[in-house]
Structure formats: structure tokens, C-alpha cells
C-alpha positions in Angstrom: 0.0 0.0 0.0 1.0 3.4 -0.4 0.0 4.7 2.7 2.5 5.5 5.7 0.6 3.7 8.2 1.2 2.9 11.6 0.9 -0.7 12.7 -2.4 -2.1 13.6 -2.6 -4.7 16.6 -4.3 -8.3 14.6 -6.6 -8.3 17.0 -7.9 -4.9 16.3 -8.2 -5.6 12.9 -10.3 -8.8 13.3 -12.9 -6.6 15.6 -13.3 -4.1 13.0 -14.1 -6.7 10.1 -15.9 -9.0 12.2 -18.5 -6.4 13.3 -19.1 -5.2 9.3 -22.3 -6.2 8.3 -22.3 -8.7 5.3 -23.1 -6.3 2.3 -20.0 -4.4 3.6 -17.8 -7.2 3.9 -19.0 -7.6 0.2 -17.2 -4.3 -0.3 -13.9 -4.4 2.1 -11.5 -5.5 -0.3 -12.7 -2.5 -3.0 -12.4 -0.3 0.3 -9.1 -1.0 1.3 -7.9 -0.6 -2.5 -9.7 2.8 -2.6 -8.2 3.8 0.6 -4.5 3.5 -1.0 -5.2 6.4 -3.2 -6.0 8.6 -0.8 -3.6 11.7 0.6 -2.9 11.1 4.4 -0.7 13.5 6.7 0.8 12.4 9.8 1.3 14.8 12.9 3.0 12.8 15.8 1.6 9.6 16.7 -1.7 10.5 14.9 -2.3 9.7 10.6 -5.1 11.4 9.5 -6.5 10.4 5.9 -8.8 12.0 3.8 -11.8 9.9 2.9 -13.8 12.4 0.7 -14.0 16.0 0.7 -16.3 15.9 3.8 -14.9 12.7 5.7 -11.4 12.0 7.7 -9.9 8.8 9.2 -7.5 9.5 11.8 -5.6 6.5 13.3 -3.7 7.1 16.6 -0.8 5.2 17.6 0.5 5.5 20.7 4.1 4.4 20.7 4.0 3.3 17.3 0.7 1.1 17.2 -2.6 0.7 17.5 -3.5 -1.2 19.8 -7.5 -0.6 20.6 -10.3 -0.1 18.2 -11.1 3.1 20.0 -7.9 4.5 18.3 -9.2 4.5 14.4 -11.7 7.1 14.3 -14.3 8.3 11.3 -16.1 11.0 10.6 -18.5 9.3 8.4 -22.3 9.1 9.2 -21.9 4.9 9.7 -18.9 5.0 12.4 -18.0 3.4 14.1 -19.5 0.3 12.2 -18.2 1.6 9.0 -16.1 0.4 5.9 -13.4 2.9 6.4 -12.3 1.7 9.9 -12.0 -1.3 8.6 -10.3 -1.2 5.6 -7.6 1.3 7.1 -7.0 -1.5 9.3 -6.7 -3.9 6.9 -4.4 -1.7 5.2 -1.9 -1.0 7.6 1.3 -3.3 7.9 0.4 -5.9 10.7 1.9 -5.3 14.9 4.2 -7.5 16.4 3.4 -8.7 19.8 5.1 -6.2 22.8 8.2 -7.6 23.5 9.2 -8.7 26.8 12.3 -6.9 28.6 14.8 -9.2 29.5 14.9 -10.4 32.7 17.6 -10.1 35.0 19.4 -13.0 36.2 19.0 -14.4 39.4 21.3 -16.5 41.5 19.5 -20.0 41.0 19.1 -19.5 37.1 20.4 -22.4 35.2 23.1 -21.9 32.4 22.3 -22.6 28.9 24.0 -23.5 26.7 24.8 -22.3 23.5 27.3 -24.6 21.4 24.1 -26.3 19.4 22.3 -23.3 18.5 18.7 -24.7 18.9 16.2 -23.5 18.3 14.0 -22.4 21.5 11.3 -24.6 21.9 10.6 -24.2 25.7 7.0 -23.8 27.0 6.8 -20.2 27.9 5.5 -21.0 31.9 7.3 -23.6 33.3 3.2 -25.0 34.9 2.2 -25.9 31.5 0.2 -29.4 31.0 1.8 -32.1 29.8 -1.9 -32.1 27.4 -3.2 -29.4 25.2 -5.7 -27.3 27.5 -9.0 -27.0 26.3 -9.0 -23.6 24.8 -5.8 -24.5 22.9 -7.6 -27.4 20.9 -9.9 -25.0 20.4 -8.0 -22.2 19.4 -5.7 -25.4 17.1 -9.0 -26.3 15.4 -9.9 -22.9 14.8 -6.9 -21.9 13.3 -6.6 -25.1 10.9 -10.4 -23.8 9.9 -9.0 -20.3 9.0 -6.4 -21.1 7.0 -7.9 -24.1 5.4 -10.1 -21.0 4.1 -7.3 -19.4 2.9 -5.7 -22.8 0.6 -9.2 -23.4 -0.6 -9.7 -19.5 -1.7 -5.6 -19.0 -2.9 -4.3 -15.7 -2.9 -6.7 -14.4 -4.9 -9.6 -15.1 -3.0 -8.4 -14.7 0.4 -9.0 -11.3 0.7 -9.1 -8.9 3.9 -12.5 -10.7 5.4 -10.5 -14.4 5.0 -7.0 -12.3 6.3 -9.0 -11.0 9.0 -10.5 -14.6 10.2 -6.8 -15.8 10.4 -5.6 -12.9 12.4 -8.9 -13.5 14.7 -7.3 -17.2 15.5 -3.6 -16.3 15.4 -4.9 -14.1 18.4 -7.0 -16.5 19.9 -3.9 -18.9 19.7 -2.0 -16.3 21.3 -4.0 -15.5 24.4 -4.8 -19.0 24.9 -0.6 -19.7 25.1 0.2 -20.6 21.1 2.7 -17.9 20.4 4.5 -20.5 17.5 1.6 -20.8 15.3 0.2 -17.4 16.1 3.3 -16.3 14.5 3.2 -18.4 11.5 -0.7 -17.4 10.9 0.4 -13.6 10.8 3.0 -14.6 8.7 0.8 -16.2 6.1 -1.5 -12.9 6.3 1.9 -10.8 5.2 2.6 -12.8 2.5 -0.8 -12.9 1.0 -1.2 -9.1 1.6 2.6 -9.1 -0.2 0.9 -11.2 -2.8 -2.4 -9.4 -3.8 0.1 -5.8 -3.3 2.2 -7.0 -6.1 4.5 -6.5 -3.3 8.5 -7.5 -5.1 9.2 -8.7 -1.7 6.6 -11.3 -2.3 8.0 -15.0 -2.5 5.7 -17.7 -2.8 7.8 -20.4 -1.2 7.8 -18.4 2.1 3.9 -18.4 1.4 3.5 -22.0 1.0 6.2 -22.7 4.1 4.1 -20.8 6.3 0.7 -22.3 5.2 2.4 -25.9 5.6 3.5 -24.8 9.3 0.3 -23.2 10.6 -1.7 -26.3 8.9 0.8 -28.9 10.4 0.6 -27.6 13.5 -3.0 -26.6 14.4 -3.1 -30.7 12.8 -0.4 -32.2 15.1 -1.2 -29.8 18.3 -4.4 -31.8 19.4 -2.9 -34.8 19.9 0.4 -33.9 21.0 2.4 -34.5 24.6 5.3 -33.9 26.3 8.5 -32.0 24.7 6.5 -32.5 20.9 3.6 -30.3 22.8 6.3 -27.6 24.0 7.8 -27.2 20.8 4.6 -27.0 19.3 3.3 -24.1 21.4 6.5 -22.2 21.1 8.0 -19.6 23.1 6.5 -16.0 23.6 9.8 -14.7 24.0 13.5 -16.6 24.4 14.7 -16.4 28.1 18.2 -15.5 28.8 20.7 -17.0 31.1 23.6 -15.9 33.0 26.5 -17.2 30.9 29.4 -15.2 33.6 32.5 -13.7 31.2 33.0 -14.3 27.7 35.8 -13.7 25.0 34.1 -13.3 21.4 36.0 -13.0 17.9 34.0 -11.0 15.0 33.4 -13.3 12.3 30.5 -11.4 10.0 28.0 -9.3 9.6 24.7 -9.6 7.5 21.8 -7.3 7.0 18.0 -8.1 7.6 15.4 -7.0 5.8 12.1 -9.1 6.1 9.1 -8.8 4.4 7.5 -8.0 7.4 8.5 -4.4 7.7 11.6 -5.4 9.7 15.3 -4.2 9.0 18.7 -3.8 10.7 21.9 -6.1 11.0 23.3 -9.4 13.1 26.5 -10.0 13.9 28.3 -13.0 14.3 30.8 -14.0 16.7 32.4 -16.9 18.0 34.4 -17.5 21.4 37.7 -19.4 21.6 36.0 -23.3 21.8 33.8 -22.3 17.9 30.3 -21.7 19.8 28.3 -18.9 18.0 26.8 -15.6 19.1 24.6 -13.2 17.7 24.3 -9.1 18.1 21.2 -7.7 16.8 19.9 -4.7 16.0 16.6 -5.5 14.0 13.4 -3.0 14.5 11.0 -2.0 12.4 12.3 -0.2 9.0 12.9 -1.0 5.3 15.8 -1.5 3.0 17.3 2.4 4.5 18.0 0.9 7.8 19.0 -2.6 7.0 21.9 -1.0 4.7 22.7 1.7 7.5 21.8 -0.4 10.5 25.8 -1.8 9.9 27.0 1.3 10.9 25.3 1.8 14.7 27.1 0.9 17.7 26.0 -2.5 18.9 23.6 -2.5 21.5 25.5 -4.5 24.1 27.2 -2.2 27.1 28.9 0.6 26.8 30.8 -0.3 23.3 31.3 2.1 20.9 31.9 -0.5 17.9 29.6 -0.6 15.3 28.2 -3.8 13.9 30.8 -3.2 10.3 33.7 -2.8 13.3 32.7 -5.7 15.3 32.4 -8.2 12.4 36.8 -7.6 12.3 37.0 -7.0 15.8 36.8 -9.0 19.1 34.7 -7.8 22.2 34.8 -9.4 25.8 32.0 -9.0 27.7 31.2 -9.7 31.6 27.8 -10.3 33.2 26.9 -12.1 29.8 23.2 -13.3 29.2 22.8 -15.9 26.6 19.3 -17.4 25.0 19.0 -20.8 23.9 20.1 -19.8 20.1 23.3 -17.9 21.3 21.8 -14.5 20.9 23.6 -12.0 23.3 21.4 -10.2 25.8 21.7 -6.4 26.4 20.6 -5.9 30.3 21.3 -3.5 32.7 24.5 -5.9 34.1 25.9 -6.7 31.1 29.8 -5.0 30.7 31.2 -5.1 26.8 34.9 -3.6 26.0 36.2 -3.8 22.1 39.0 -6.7 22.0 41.4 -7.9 19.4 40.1 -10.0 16.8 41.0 -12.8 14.4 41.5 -13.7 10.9 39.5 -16.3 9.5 42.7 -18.4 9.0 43.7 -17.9 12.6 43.0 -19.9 15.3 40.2 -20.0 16.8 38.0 -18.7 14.1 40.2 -21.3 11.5 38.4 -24.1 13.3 34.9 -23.6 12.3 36.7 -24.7 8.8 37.6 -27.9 10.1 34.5 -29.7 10.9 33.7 -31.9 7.9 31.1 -30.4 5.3 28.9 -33.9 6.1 29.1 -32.6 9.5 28.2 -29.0 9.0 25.4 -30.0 6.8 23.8 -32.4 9.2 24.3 -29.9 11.9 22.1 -27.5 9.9 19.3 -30.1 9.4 18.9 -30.9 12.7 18.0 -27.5 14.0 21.7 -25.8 13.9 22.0 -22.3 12.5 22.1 -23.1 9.1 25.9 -21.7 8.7 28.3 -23.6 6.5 31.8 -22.7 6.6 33.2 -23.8 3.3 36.6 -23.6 1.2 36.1 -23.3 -2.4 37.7 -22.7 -5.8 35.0 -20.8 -8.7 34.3 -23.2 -11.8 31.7 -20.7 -13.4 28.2 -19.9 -13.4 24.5 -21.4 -13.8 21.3 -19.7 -14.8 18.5 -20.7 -12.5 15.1 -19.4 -12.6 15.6 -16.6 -9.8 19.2 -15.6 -12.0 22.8 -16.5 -12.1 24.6 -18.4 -9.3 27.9 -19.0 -8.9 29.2 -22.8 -9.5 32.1 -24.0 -6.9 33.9 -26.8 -6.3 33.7 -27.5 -2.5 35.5 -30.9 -1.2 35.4 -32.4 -4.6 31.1 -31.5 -4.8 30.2 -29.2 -7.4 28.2 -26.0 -5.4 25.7 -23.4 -6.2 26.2 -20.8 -4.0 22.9 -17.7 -5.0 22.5 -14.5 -3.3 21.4 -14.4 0.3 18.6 -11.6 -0.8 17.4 -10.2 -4.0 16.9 -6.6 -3.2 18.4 -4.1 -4.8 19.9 -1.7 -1.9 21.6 -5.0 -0.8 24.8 -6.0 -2.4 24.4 -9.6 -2.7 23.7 -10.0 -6.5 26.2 -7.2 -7.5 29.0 -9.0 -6.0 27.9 -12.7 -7.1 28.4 -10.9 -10.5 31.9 -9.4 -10.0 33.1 -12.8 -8.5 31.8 -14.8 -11.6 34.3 -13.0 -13.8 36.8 -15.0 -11.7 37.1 -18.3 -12.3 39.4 -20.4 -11.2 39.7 -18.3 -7.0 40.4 -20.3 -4.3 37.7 -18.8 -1.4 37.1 -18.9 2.1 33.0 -18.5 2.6 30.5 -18.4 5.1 26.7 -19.4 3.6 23.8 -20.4 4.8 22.6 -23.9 3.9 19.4 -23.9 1.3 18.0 -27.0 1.0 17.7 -28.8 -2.4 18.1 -31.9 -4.0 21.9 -30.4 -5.1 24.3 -28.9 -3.3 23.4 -25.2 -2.9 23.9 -22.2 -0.3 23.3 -19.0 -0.1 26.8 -16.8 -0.1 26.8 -14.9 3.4 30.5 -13.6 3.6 34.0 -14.1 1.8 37.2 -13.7 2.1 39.0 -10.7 0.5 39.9 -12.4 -3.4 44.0 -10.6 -2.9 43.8 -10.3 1.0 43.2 -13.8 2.6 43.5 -11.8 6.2 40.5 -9.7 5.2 37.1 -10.3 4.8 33.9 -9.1 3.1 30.5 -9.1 4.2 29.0 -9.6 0.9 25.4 -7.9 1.9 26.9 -4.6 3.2 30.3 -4.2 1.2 30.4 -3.8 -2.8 33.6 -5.7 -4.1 35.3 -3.3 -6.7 37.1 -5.0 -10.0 40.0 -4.2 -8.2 39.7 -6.7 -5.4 39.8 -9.6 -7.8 42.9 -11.4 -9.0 43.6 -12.5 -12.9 41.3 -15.1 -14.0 42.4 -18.7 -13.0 42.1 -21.9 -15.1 39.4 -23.8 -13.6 39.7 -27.3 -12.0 39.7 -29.7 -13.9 37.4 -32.7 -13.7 34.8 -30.1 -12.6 31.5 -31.2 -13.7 28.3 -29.2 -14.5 25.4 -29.5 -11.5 23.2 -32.4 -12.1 19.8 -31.8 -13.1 17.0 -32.0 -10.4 14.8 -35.0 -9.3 11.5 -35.2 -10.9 10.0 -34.1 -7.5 9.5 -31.0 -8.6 5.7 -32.4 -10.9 4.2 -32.6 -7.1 6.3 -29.3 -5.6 4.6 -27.5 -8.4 1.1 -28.5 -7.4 1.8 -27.8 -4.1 2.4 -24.0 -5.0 -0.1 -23.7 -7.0 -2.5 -24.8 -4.6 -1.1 -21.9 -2.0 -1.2 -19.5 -5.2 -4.3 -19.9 -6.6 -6.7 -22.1 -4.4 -8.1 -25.5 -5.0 -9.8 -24.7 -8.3 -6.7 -24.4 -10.1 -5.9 -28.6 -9.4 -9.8 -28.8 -10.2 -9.9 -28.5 -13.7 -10.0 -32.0 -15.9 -7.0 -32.9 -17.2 -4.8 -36.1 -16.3 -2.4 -36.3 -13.2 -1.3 -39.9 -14.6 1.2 -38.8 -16.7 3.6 -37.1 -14.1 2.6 -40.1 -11.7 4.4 -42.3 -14.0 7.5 -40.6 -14.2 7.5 -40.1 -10.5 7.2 -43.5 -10.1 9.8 -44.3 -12.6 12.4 -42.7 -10.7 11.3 -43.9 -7.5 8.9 -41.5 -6.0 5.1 -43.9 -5.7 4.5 -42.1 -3.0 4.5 -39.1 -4.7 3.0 -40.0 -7.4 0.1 -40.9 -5.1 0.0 -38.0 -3.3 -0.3 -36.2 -6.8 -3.3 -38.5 -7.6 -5.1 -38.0 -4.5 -4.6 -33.8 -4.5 -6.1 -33.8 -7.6 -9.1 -35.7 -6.9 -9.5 -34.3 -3.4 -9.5 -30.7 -5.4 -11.9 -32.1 -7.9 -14.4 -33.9 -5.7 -18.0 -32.4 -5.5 -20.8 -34.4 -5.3 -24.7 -33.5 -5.8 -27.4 -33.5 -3.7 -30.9 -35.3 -3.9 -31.8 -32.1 -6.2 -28.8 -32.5 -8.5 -27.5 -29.1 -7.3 -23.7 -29.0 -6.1 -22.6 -29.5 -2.3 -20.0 -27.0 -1.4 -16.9 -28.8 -1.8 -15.1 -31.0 1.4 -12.0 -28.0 2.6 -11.1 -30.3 5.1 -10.2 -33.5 2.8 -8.3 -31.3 0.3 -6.5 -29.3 3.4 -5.0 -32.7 4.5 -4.1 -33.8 1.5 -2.2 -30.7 0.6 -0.6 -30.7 3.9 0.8 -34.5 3.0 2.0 -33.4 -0.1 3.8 -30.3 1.1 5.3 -32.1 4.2 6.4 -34.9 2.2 7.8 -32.6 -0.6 9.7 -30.3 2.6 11.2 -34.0 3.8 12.1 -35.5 0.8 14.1 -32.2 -0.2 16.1 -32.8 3.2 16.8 -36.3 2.1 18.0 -35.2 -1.3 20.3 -32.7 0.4 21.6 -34.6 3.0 22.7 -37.0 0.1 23.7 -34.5 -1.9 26.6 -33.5 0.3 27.1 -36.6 2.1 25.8 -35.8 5.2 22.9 -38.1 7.5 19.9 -36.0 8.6 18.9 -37.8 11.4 22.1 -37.6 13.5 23.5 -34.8 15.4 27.3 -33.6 14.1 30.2 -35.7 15.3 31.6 -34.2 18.4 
């Protein structure tokens, strides 16, 4: 939208749509469209928009949201039950939940620790059932119903009455102690709002991921017990620990920039035994603050080093307070002084290079960070449907390393380009795993191409032609990347269904064709799956009268939700293979 709105609580916006009456829900979509095009001026924590010549909407944010219904006022003849209330809300980017300060440490708190980097799946009241409560199967069922709404509609269809049913459970789910899939159900209203915006940020993979998760786990959470149950609920907010005094190397820094409406940077550390730590400074912003965010001090004591400075620099700080995933805590106790750093080829950053690439990658796909830290020499480059990648040859395995983010103000694809014109340069990186059926991650940070001592965090510094040495011959024996696994005939589907609703697998045609070839290399199961989301999206039966029944959401819900949790496993599988690594087991110590 082109409004600058301020953030509207989900729970607000739910209210205002819910109490429309049902020719004006008719007409919400057409009113938040019309409401884009309107001038609005904002004076302090109040955005006043002009309706009409005659009629204002003023929205009053309070620190930066809107947290009540109260605070979107019309001057229209039908408020407060009107369209415009409604539509502004449905217009505005969606509110965060408040986040909790952290709490001090106390003298019986436990240690965590950090070395595994998983992540934090503890129930967020340490009196929580060992069974779902009532009101959380009801708020699980609930949810499943809204966004099984949303697959059936597609992203056309699910417009701000469907959004706002979905942000009425993710609320629910939240109040009732379901922060995890609270979270995942405002997620899927971004992306479709990203969607029907034409919004470049828009990617439907992250849409069909966070269908697959808010389905999954409004299916799972009824029946679920124990640790499953606690991982399922989530965590409101991720405690910290004491973790006493602590000696950190930079290693890199990478910028954020979420789709959301949240920006900044994260550096990364390590101590002198390779366990990670984080430094964040992520708030709400666009791509402006995610390219400047590098140069603010970090937010952790009294340091003056900025994020860019930290990344090359070392920092030892006292009165530490660690969450489960390493991120560093920033209380009133905490002490932080700038220390000497390390080169990546310098002990002890150089042993995060030593653990096997099997190891790394199995690491990553049992809950780990995702970070692979990789030595490899560029054969060339590959066209993919996204754009170029770089081709690498990493341990004798023939990598495609793509750009961590597409947008332009970022660096990332600007520097793939420059470092394609230099084939044949032995590398240093740090990526983040992507899993596929190849070998593939997404390039994070490099060494300098004619200064091995330096480094360059590819999404906040621009390589220059100058920074890379004479072509090299490539390696040879090098071969090209091996085309994909016909998986990709029931991935498709899968998509689609998120994209455009169930009608789009509804229309005749015949699914046998791409079951066979599934089957032929090895993939019945998928080819079932296929078979049975088509006729699940094609199945309406007739009454007594001959007239058509509405069609069964719930049957063609679960049948898209095996299809896209098989497709989400099998890709592990083919990854894990594809770099030699074993899914199932933790890294070798």
C-alpha cells in the first residue's frame, strides 16, 4: 500500500471486520484498494487520511501502534460500524506482539547452553500441562479452519475478510498460550497481503512454508504430549541465562530485511571453543535501515563498535546473558569492552573450517543455524530461474552458492556478478545452507579475493574490479550440476494450490502422466500424493436435487498438507545425500 501507516494490533483488525455487516464485507476488499489512493498526513503519533472531501480517518498510535479499536476514528455518518475503519485497518502493515524486557538474572538460574544453536522450543511457563488445554484445541481447530479458508480461496480469493479470520485465530492462539503458530498465521497474512500488493518482496515459497506450518501444526497440536507439545506451542519470547565472562571473535556481519516491515543487521561471533553468538539490531524499518543499521554501535554495554567494526574485531564482555540460540542479551548488568580479533585463517575462528562439510550440513538439518563454513575454488556460473549463481567446487562436490537476498539496496547479487568473472579463485566463505536436491547455499561472507587476512560481508560491502585477482584456469574434472529429481511435478502443485486455491488442481485434465514418471524414478509415494490432491480438489458431489454441495476444505487441506510435508522431507533427504551428510544424527563431536 502506499499509505505510511502505523501498525495495527491483529486483534484490532479482526474486531473491526468481524463487526461489518455482510453487504460491507462484500465491499472491504474495493475499500481498502480505494483507501491506497488517498492523501494522508501524519502529525506525531496521529495519521489522518482524507476519505472524501467531507470525511477524515484518523488512526492514533500510541508508541508506534494501534492497539485498541477506540484509536481508528471516522467521521462518516456509519462509524464506528463503517467500511473505512475497517479497511484502514486492513491496510496498515500488521503489529508485532510487545516484546518482553529481558529479565535479569537471578542467583538460582540455570546456564544454557549455547554450542548447538537450537532452536528455543521451551513452554513459555514452566506450569504448562503435559496435554493441550482446552481452549488451545480449540484455538488449534480454529486456526486449521482459517487457513484451510485461505488454501481453498488461494491468494486471490483470500482477501481482507478471510486475512481477517486468520488474524482473529492467530490471536485467539496467542491468548490461549500458542505464540509458534500465532506467529506463522500472521505470517501467512503478510505474504498474502505481499501477494495481492504485487509487493516484489513477495515470494511464494515463504507463502506456501508458512501455510504448511500453521496447517501442520494446528493438525499435530491436538494430539500432541510432552516435549512434541512444547515445541509446538512455542515460546513467547526466548529467556536469557547468565553465561558469567566471555571472550568473542567478530566473524560477519549480514543485514536483515524481512518482508515483514523489519530491517537492521546481526552480527556474528564466535568465542575461543567455535560456539556462536549473535548481536542484533533488527526494528522496524525498510531496506534504508537494513543497509545503514551496519554502521550503529551495537547495543550491548557501553561499546562504541559498530556492527561493520565488530564483524573484524573481538569484544569481551562480563555479566553475559545468553538465550538458547546464542543471541547476546543487552541488560542493565551486562559489561562489553572492544577486543582484538582474528582472521579467519587464525586460530580460533580457522576451526569452524575444520569440521567436515557432512558434519556442518547435518548440523544445519537438525536444527543448527544453518551456517556452513566452506573452502572453495569458482568453476563458473549457472542460470537458475531466480538468476545466475555461482558454480564451486567444495571438497570435490560441485556448489551453487545464490545470493542471500534479491533486493536491490543490498549488495548480494552485485557481488555474485563481479566474483563470476573470476574463475578459477580459491575462497574462504560463510553461507547459509538452502536445502535442495543439489548442493546449494546462499553466499553470506568471503574472504578478500587478494587479501586472505581480510574479509567481506557480501550484503553490506560492494567488491570493486580491483579486489579480484587475474582469472584462473578452472579445476579440472569439474563437472556441470546435475539436473533435479523429478520431485519438482508434485512441488509445483503444491504451490499452486497456496497460489491460486483449489480450483486451479480442479480442472480436468490427467495427473497420470507425471505419476508415472514419478514412479519411474522412485517416487510412488509421490505420485500418489499427486493423484489424490487432484481428486481431493476435484471432488463435489450433488445433492438429492442434482444441485452441487459446497466442496469438502477439510479432505483437500489434509491432502495438501501430506504433499507439502512430504515434498519439505524428501528435499532434506536429497540434500543430505547430496553433500554426504545423515539427517537424522546430530554432528560428530
Amino acid at each position: 500500500m502506499s499509505l505510511d501507516l502505523p501498525p495495527v494490533a491483529p486483534a484490532v483488525t479482526a474486531e473491526l471486520v468481524q463487526g461489518l455487516t455482510p453487504r460491507l464485507r462484500k465491499r472491504l476488499d474495493a475499500g481498502v484498494t480505494k483507501l491506497a489512493g488517498r492523501p494522508s498526513v501524519r502529525d506525531g503519533d496521529t495519521v489522518r487520511i482524507a476519505v472524501d472531501d467531507d470525511t477524515h480517518l484518523e488512526l492514533h498510535a500510541p508508541g508506534g501502534t494501534v492497539t485498541s479499536t477506540d484509536a481508528i476514528r471516522c467521521g462518516c455518518l456509519l462509524a464506528p460500524d463503517c467500511l473505512h475503519r475497517a479497511a484502514a485497518a486492513s491496510a496498515a502493515p500488521i503489529a508485532e506482539p510487545e516484546p518482553e524486557s529481558e529479565p535479569q538474572p537471578t542467583p538460582d538460574a540455570v546456564p544454557v547452553s549455547v554450542g548447538e544453536d537450537t532452536p528455543d522450543t521451551r513452554s513459555t511457563s514452566p506450569t504448562e500441562p503435559d496435554t493441550p488445554t482446552p481452549d488451545q484445541r480449540a484455538a488449534a481447530q480454529a486456526m486449521y479452519d482459517a487457513a484451510a479458508a485461505v488454501l481453498e480461496a488461494g491468494t486471490d480469493g483470500a482477501g481482507a475478510v478471510l486475512q481477517a479470520e486468520l488474524l482473529r485465530a492467530a490471536h485467539t492462539a496467542r491468548i490461549s498460550g500458542l505464540p509458534r503458530i500465532a506467529a506463522s498465521a500472521v505470517s501467512v497474512v503478510t505474504q498474502l497481503r505481499a501477494a495481492r500488493g504485487a509487493d516484489p518482496a513477495y515470494r511464494l515459497a515463504e507463502l506456501t512454508a508458512a501455510l504448511r506450518d500453521v496447517l501442520g501444526t494446528a493438525h499435530r497440536l491436538p494430539g500432541s504430549t510432552g516435549p512434541e507439545l512444547a515445541a509446538l506451542r512455542g515460546a513467547a519470547r526466548q529467556p536469557y541465562a547468565p553465561d558469567g565472562s566471555l571472550r568473542l571473535y567478530g566473524l560477519f556481519s549480514e543485514p536483515v530485511l524481512t518482508a515483514t516491515g523489519y530491517a537492521g543487521a546481526v552480527t556474528w561471533t564466535a568465542d575461543a571453543e567455535g560456539r556462536l553468538y549473535t548481536v542484533s539490531d533488527v526494528l522496524p524499518g525498510g531496506p534504508g535501515r537494513a543497509v545503514g543499521a551496519a554502521d550503529r554501535a551495537v547495543r550491548i554495554g557501553d561499546t562504541a563498535l559498530t556492527h561493520r567494526e565488530l564483524s573484524r574485531a573481538g569484544l569481551a564482555v562480563s555479566g553475559a546473558t545468553v538465550s538458547p540460540t546464542g543471541r547476546l542479551g543487552a541488560g542493565a548488568g551486562v559489561r562489553a569492552v572492544r577486543a582484538s580479533g582474528a582472521a579467519w585463517r587464525e586460530d580460533p575462528l580457522a576451526q569452524l573450517w575444520a569440521l567436515p562439510v557432512a558434519d556442518q550440513v547435518s548440523r544445519a538439518l537438525t536444527g543448527g543455524d544453518g551456517l556452513l563454513f566452506l573452502d572453495v575454488t569458482l568453476t563458473g556460473t549457472v542460470r537458475e530461474a531466480a538468476g545466475d549463481c555461482l558454480l564451486a567446487d567444495c571438497d570435490g562436490l560441485t556448489l551453487r552458492l545464490a545470493a542471500a537476498h534479491d533486493h536491490p539496496a543490498l549488495p548480494y547479487r552485485d557481488n555474485l556478478r563481479l566474483l563470476s568473472a573470476a574463475p578459477g579463485t580459491q575462497l574462504r566463505v560463510v553461507a547459509r545452507l538452502d536445502p535442495s536436491p543439489q548442493p546449494r547455499a546462499l553466499l553470506l561472507a568471503t574472504d578478500h579475493p587478494r587479501d586472505p587476512e581480510a574479509h567481506l560481508d557480501l550484503g553490506l560491502d560492494r567488491l570493486q574490479h580491483a579486489d579480484l585477482p587475474a582469472p584462473a584456469m578452472a579445476p579440472a574434472g569439474s563437472s556441470p550440476a546435475p539436473d533435479e529429481a523429478p520431485l519438482h511435478l508434485l512441488r509445483r502443485r503444491v504451490h499452486q494450490a497456496a497460489s491460486a486455491g483449489r480450483r486451479v488442481l480442479a480442472f480436468p485434465g490427467d495427473s497420470a502422466t507425471d505419476s508415472r514418471r514419478l514412479g519411474r524414478y522412485g517416487f510412488a509415494c509421490a505420485g500418489d500424493l499427486l493423484d489424490e490432491l487432484h481428486s481431493a480438489a476435484a471432488d463435489r458431489s450433488r445433492d438429492a436435487f442434482g444441485r452441487l454441495v459446497p466442496a469438502d476444505i477439510n479432505r483437500f487441506a489434509r491432502t495438501w498438507l501430506a504433499a507439502a510435508h512430504y515434498t519439505e522431507e524428501v528435499d532434506r533427504s536429497l540434500c543430505a545425500a547430496a553433500w554426504g551428510a545423515d539427517p537424522a544424527l546430530p554432528p560428530s563431536p
